[in-house]
Backbone bond lengths (Angstrom), bond angles and torsions (degrees), N, CA, C in turn:
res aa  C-N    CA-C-N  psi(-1)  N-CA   C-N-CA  omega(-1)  CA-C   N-CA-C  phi
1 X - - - 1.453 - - 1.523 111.03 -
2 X 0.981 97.66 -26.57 2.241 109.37 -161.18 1.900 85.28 -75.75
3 X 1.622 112.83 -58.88 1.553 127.28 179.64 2.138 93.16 -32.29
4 X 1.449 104.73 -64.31 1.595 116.04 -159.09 1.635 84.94 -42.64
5 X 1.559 119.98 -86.68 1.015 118.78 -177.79 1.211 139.81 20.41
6 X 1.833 94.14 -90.52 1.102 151.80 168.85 2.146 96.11 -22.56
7 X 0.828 89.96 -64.87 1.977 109.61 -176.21 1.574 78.94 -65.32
8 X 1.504 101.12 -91.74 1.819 87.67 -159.50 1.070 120.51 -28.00
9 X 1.341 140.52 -72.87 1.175 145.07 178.53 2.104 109.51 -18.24
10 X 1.275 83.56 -43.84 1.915 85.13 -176.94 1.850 99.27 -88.43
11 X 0.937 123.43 -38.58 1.724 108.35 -170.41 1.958 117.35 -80.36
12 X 1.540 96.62 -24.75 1.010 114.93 -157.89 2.064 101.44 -64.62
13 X 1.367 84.87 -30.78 1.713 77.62 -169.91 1.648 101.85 -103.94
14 X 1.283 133.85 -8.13 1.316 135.84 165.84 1.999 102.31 -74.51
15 X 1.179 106.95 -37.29 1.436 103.30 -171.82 2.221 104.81 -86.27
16 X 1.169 124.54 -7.72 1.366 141.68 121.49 1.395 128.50 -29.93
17 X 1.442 101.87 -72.41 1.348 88.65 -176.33 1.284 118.92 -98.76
18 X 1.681 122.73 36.16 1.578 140.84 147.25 1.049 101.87 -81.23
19 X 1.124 117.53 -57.53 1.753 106.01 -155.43 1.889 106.46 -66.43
20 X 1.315 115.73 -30.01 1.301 131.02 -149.50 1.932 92.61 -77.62
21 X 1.676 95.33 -48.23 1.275 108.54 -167.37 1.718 113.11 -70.33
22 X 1.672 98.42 -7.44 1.680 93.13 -174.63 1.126 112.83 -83.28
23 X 1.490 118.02 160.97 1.600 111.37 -157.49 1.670 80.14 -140.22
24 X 1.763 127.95 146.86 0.963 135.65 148.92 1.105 157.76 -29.52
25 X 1.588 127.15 62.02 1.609 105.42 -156.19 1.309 154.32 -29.30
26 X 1.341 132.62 147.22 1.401 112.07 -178.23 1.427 96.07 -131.43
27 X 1.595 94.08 143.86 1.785 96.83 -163.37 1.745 95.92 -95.84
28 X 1.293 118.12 168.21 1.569 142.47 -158.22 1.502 91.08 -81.81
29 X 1.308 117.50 125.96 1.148 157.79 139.02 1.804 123.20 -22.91
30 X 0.987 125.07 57.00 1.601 110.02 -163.76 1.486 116.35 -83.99
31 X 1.340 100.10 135.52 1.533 125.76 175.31 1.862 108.96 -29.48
32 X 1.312 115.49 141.58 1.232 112.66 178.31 1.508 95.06 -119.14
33 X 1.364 135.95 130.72 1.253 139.10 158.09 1.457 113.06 -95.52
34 X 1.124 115.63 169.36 1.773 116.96 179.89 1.437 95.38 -99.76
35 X 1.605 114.20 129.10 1.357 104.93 167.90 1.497 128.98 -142.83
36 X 1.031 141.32 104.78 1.414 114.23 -131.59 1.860 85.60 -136.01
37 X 1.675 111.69 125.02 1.385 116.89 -166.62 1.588 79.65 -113.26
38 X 1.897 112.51 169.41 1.145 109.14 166.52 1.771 98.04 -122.54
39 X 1.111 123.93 135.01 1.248 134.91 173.44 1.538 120.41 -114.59
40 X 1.436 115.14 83.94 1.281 108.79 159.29 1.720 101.10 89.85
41 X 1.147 89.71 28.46 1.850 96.87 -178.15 1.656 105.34 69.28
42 X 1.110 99.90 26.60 1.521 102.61 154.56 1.318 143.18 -140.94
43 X 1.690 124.38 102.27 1.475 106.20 -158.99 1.570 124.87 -71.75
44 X 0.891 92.13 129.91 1.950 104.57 -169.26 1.977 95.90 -97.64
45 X 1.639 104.91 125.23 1.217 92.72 173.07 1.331 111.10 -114.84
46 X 1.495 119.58 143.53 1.499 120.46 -155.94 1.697 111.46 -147.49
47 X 1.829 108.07 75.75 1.000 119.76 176.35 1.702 141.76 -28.34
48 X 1.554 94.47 -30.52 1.268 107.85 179.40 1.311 130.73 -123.97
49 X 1.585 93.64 25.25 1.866 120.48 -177.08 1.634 107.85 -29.05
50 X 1.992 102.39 -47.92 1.540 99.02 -169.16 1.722 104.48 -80.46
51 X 0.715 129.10 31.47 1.725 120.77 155.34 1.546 123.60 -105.34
């Protein structure tokens, strides 16, 4: 039991200060260009033409 401890005592506060330290991702931001096609006598504007 003293051995069990022994471990907890060491993982318990490294596996703490993971969870504490994780921070939320934030996903990438994509570029907006101006893009403006005309279709059929109608201009269609389509910010993200270049992707």
């Amino acid at each position: 039991m003293t051995r069990f401890r022994d471990i907890s005592s060491l993982i318990l506060p490294i596996m703490v200060t993971m969870v504490v330290s994780a921070q939320t991702p934030v996903p990438p931001v994509a570029k907006r260009v101006d893009h403006v096609q005309v279709w059929h006598e109608q201009k269609v504007n389509d910010p993200y033409f270049w992707l």
